[in-house]
C-alpha positions as CSV (number, residue, x, y, z in Angstrom):
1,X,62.9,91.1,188.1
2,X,63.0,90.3,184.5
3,X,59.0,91.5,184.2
4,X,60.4,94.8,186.0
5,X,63.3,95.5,183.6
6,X,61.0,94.3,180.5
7,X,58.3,97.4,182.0
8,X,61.5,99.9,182.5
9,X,62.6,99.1,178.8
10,X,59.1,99.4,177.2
11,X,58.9,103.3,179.3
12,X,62.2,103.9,176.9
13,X,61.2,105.6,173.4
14,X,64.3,104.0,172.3
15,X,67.5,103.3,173.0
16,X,69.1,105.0,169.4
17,X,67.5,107.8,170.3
18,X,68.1,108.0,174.8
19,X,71.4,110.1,175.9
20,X,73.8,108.7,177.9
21,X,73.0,110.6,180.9
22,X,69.2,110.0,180.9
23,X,70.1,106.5,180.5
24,X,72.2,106.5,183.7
25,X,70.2,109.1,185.9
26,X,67.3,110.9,184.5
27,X,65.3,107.3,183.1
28,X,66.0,105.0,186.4
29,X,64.7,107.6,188.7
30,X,61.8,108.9,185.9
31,X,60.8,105.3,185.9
32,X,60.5,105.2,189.6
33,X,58.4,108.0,189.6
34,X,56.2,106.6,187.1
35,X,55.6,103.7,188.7
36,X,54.4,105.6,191.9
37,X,52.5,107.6,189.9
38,X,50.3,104.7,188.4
39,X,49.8,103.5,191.7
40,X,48.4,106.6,193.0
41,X,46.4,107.2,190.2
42,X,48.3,110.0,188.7
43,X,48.2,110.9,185.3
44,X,51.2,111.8,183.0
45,X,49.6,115.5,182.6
46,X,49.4,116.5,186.3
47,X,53.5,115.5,186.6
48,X,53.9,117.7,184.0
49,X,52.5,120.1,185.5
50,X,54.1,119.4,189.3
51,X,57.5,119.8,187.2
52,X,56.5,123.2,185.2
53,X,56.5,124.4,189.5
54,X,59.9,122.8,190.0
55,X,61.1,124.8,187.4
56,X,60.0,127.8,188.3
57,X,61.2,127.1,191.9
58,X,65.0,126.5,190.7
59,X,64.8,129.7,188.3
60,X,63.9,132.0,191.0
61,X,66.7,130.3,193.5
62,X,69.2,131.2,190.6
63,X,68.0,134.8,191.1
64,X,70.0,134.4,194.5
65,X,73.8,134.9,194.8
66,X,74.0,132.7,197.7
67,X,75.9,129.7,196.6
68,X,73.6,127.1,198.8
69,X,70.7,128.9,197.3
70,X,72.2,128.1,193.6
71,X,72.8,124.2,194.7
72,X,68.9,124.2,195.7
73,X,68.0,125.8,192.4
74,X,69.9,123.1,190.7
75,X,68.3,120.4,193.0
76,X,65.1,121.4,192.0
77,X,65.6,122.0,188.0
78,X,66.9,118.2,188.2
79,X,63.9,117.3,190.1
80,X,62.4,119.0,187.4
81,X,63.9,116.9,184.4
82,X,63.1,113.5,186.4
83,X,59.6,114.8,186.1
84,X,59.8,115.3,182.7
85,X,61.0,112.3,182.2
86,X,58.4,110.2,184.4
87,X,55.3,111.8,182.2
88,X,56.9,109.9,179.1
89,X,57.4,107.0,180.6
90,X,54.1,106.8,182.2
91,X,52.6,107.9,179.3
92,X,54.0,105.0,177.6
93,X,53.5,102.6,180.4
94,X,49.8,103.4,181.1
95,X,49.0,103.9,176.6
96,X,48.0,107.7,177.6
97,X,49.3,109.5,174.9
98,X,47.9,112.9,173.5
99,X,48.7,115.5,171.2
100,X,48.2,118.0,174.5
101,X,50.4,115.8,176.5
102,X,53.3,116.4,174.1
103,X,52.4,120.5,173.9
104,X,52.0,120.7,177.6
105,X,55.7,118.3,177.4
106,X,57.5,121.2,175.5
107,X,56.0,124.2,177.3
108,X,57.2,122.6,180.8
109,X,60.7,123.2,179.5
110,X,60.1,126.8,177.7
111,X,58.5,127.9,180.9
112,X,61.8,126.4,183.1
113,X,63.9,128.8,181.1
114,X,62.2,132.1,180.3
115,X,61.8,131.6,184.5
116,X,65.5,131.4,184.6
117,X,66.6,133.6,181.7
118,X,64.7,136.0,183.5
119,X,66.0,135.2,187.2
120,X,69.5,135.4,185.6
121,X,69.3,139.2,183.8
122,X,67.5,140.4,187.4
123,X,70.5,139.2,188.8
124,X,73.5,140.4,186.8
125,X,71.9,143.5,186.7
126,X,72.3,144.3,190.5
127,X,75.1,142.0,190.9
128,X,77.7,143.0,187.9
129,X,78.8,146.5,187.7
130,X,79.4,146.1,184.2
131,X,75.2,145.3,183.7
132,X,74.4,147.4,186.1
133,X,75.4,149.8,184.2
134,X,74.2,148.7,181.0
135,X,71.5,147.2,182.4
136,X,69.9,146.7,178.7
137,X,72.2,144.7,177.3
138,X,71.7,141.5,179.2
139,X,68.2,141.6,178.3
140,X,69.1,141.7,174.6
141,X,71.7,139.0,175.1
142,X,69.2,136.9,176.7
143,X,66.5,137.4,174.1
144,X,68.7,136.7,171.6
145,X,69.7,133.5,173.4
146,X,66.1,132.8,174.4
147,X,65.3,132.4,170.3
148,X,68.3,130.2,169.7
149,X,67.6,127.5,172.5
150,X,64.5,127.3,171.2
151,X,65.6,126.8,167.5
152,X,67.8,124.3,169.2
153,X,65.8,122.3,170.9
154,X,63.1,122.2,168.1
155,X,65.7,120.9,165.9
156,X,66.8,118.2,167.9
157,X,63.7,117.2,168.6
158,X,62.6,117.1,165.2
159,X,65.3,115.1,164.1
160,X,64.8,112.2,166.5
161,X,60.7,112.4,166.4
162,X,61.7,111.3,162.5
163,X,64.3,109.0,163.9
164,X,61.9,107.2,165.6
165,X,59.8,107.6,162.9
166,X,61.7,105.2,160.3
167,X,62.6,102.5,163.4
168,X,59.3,102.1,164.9
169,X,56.6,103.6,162.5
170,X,53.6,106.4,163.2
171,X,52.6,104.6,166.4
172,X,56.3,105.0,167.9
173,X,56.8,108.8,166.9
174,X,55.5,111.7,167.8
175,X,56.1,113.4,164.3
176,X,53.4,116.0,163.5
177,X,52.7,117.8,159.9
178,X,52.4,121.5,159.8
179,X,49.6,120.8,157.2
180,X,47.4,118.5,159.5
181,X,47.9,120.5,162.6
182,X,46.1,123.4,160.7
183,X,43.9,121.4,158.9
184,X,43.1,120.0,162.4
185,X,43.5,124.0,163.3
186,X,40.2,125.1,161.2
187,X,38.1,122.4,162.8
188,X,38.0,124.3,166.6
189,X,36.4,127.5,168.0
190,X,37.8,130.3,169.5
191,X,34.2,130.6,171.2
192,X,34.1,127.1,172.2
193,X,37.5,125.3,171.8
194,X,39.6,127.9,172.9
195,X,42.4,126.6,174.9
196,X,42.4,123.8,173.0
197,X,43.0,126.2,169.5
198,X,45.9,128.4,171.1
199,X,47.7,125.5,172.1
200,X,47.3,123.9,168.8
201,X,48.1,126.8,167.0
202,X,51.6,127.4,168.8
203,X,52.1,123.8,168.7
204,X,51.6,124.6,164.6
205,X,53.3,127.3,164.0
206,X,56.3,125.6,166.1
207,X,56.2,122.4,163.9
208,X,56.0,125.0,161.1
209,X,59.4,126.3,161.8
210,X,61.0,122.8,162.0
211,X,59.6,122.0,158.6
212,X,61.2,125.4,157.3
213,X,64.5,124.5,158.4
214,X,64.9,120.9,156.7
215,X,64.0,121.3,153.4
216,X,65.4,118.3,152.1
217,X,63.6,116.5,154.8
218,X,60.4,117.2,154.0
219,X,60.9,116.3,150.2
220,X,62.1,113.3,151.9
221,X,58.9,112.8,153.6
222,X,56.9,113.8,150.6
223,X,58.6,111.8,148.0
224,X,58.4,108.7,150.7
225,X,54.3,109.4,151.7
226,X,53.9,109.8,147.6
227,X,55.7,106.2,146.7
228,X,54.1,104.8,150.1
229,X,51.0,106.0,151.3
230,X,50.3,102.8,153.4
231,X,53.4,103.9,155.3
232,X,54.9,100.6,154.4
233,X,59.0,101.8,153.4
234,X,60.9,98.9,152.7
235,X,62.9,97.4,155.6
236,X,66.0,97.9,153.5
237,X,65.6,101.6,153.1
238,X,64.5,101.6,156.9
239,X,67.9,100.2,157.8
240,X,69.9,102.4,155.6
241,X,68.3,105.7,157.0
242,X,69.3,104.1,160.5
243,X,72.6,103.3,159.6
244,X,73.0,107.4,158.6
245,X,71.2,109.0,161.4
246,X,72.4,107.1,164.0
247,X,75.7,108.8,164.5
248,X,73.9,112.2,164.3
249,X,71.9,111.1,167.1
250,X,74.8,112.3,169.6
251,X,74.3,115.8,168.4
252,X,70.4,116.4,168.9
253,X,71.5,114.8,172.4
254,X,73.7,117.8,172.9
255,X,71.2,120.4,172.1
256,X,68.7,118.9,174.6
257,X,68.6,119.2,178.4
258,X,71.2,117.4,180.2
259,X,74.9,119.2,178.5
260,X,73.0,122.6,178.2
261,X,71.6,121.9,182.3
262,X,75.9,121.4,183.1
263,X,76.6,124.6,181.5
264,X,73.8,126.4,183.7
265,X,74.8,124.5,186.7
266,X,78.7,125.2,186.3
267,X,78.0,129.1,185.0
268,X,75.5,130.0,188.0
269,X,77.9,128.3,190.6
270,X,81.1,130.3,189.4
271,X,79.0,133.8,189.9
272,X,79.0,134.2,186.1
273,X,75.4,132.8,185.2
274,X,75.4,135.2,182.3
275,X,78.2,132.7,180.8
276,X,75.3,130.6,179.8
277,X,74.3,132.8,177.2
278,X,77.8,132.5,175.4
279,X,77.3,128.9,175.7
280,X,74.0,128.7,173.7
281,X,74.9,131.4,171.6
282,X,78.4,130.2,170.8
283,X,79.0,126.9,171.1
284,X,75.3,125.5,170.9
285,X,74.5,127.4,167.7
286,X,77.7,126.3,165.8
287,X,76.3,122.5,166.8
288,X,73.1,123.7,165.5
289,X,74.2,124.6,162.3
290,X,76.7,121.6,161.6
291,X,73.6,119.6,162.6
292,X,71.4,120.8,160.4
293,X,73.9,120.5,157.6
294,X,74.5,117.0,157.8
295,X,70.6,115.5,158.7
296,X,70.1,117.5,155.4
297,X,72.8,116.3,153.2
298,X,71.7,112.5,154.5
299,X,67.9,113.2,153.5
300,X,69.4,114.9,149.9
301,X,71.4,111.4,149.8
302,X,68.4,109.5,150.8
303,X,66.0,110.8,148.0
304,X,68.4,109.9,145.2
305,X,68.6,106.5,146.8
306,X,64.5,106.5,146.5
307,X,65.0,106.7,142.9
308,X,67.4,103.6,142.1
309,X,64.2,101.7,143.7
């Protein structure tokens, strides 16, 4: 037992970083999957892949007005998310980490909902008279919402990749540089590393757009790679920055899977999926922005602190 829940721990990325819900549902049954997984020879790649399907299956169900229809959508999006959880944890379990794991990681989820951004404007378009008749305009919402979620979740995952960054060092983050990526970039072939390039250069352009957005971060990271190159920050500074982002950590949770998931689930069920969109664009954004505000102000603290060293 105690070699079992020593294995489950070690499938964590870490426990400042886990949400409460993942912690309680998603990891136990992720875990499970994981295990099975190892035994049958599975690797963390081809569950992503298994859950990008899932996905797809619960957005077209939420197409469907049929309320039993709508509970097997959200059966199979959670199905989904347990997926997305096992790759991680296997990938962590087994040491099969790579940079196309992660990209192939983040695509499962944009594909999940373009699927059922798209499932949802089909169906409030022959379900509500009021986008029937304006059929466009759920389309634009939708688009508009689209961008947001993914500003959203690139945030948040941004902010706990450099989270996990300070408490367990290169080797227990997954935080990339918009400089190596395209250094890394010119190295490849259309002609003969094609797949390989475009995924690389999405996956650049997106950690671009992270970088854009947390200024004072980056002169954070800069000032930090400048003072030590060796990666060697002193375990006092360490523990500050941990002491600060810690209680920030709830919010990046927010702006992840499992409270935006609720909304879908509760929106789709009540005949009024198009609800979700006011949820992102409302109440999510607004999160966004007050989360932005105070991981920046931290790393504006932070740098001065640099200087008293």
């Amino acid at each position: 037992m105690k070699n079992s829940d020593s294995s489950y721990k070690q499938s964590l990325k870490s426990l400042d970083t886990e949400e409460r819900i993942d912690l309680a549902f998603y990891r136990p049954i992720g875990y499970a999957w994981a295990r099975l997984a190892r035994r049958l020879g599975i690797g963390p790649n081809a569950i992503t892949i298994a859950s990008i399907f899932l996905g797809i299956g619960a957005g077209v169900a939420f197409y469907f007005t049929d309320f039993w229809v709508n509970v097997a959508g959200i059966v199979l999006l959670v199905w989904a998310n347990s997926f997305d959880s096992a790759d991680g944890q296997l990938a962590r379990m087994t040491g099969q980490y790579s940079r196309l794991g992660r990209i192939l990681d983040g695509l499962s989820g944009d594909i999940w909902f373009v699927t059922i951004y798209v499932a949802i404007c089909l169906r409030e378009n022959y379900s509500s008279p009021f986008f029937a008749a304006h059929p466009w305009l759920i389309w634009l919402i939708a688009v508009v919402a689209g961008v947001c979620h993914a500003k959203q979740a690139g945030m948040a995952d941004y902010y706990r990749q450099f989270h996990l960054y300070f408490i367990r060092g290169e080797e227990g983050s997954e935080l990339d540089s918009c400089d190596s990526l395209r250094a890394r970039l010119r190295t490849l072939s259309w002609r003969c590393d094609f797949f390989a390039k475009l995924t690389l250069w999405f996956y650049a352009n997106y950690t671009a757009n992270q970088e854009i957005t947390s200024p004072a971060m980056q002169r954070l990271r800069a000032e930090l790679h400048r003072r030590y190159p060796d990666g060697k920050i002193p375990a006092a500074f360490r523990r500050e920055f941990r002491n600060l982002s810690l209680p920030l950590m709830k919010y990046t949770n927010i702006l992840t899977f499992n409270w935006r998931s609720i909304a879908l689930f509760v929106a789709v069920l009540s005949g009024h999926p198009w609800l979700y969109f006011v949820f992102e664009l409302v109440i999510l954004n607004n999160l966004l922005i007050y989360m932005v505000q105070r991981h920046e102000a931290m790393c504006r603290y932070l740098c001065s602190q640099l200087k008293t060293l």
